[in-house]
C-alpha positions in Angstrom: -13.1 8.2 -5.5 -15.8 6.8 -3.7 -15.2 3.4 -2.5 -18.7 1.5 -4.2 -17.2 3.4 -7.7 -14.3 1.8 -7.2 -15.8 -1.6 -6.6 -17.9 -1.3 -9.6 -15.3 -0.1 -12.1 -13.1 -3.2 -10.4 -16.0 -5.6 -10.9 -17.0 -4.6 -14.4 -13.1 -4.0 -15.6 -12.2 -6.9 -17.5 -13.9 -10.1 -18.6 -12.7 -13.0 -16.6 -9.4 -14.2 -17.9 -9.7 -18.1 -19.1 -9.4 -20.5 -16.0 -6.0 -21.5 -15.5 -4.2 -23.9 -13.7 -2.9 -21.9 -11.0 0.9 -22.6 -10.5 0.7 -22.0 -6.6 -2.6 -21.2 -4.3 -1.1 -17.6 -3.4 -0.7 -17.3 -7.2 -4.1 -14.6 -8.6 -6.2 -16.5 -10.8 -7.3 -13.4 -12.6 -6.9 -9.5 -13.2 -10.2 -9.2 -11.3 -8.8 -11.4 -8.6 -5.8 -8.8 -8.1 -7.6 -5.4 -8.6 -10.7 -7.1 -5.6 -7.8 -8.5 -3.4 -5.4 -5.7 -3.6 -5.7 -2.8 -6.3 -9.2 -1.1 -5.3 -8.6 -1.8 -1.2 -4.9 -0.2 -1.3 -6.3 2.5 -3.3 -9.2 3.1 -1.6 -6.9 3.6 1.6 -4.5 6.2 -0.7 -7.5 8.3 -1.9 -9.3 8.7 1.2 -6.1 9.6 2.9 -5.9 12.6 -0.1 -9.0 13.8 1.3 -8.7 13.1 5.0 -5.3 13.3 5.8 -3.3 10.8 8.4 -3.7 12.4 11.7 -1.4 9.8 13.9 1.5 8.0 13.4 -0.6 4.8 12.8 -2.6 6.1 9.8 0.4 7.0 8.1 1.5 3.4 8.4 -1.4 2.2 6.9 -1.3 4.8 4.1 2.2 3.2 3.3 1.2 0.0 3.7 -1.4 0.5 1.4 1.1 1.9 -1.4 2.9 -1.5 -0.6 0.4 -3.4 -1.6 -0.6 -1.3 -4.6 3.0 -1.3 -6.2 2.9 -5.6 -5.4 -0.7 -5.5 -7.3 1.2 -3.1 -10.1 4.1 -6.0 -10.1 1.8 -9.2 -10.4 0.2 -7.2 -13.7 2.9 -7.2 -15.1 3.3 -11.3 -15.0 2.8 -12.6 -18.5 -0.2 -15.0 -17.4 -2.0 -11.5 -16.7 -0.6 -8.7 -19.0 -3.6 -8.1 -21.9 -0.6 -6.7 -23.9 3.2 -6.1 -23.8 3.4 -2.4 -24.7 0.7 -0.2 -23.1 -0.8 -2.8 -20.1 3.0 -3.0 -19.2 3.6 0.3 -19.5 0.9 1.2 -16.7 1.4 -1.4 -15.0 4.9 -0.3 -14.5 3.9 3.1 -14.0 1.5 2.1 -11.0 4.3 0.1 -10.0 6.6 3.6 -9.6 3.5 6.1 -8.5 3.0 4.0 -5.8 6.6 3.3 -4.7 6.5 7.6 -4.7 3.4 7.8 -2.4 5.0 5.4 -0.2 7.6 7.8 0.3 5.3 10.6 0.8 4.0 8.6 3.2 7.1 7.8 4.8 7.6 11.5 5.0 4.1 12.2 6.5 4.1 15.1 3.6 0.7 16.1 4.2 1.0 18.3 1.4 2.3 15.9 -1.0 -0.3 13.6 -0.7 -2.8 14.9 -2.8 -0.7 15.3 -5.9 0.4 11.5 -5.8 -3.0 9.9 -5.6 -4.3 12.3 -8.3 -1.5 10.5 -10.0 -2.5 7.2 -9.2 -5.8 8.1 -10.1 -5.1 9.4 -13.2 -3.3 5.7 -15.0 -6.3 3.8 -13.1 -8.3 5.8 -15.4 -6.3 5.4 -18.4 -6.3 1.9 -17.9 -9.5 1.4 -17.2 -10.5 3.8 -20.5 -8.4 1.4 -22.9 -9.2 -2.1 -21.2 -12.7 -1.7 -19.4 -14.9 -3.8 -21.9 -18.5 -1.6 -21.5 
């Protein structure tokens, strides 16, 4: 997905939670806050690396780093301050969570081959989540 999509879905994909007291300064303020800090640049880095695949050793580290980061944005969803729901948000949220713990491995394996089908699957529940919780 190209990366200005990306930042347009992210910017337009849910109203701006209430202001809350934050809890701790590293602690997100928002959904938005997550998905501009962490979800769309980790993913960005997974799906271009679906087209262009790493070449060196240092590109694959950065793919997995990247899933890092993804499956930590899928975990902080999940917190109760930022859940929309506690059946289908968790659900993807969770299931984020375990796609990009699996292209983290993939990386890890530098499975050229395997890289493809596991951002499609990533892609595929940022799209169903953005389809149910995306206010137009």
């Amino acid at each position: 997905m190209p990366r200005a999509i990306s930042v347009l879905i992210a910017l337009a994909l849910l109203t701006p939670a209430a202001p809350h007291a934050r809890q701790d300064a590293s602690e997100p303020a928002s959904v938005k806050e997550v998905m501009t800090a962490m979800t769309i640049p980790a993913s960005d880095v997974i799906f271009d690396a679906a087209s262009r695949p790493p070449e060196s050793d240092a590109a694959w580290a950065a793919v997995s780093k990247a899933a890092d980061t993804l499956a930590a944005s899928g975990r902080l969803l999940t917190t109760s301050r930022l859940a929309r729901d506690t059946t289908t948000w968790m659900e993807m949220a969770r299931a984020l969570v375990s796609q990009a713990e699996a292209t983290r491995t993939v990386a890890d394996a530098k499975a050229r081959d395997r890289l493809e089908p596991a951002s499609d699957t990533v892609y595929a529940t940022c799209e169903g989540c953005h389809e149910r919780y995306l206010q137009p």
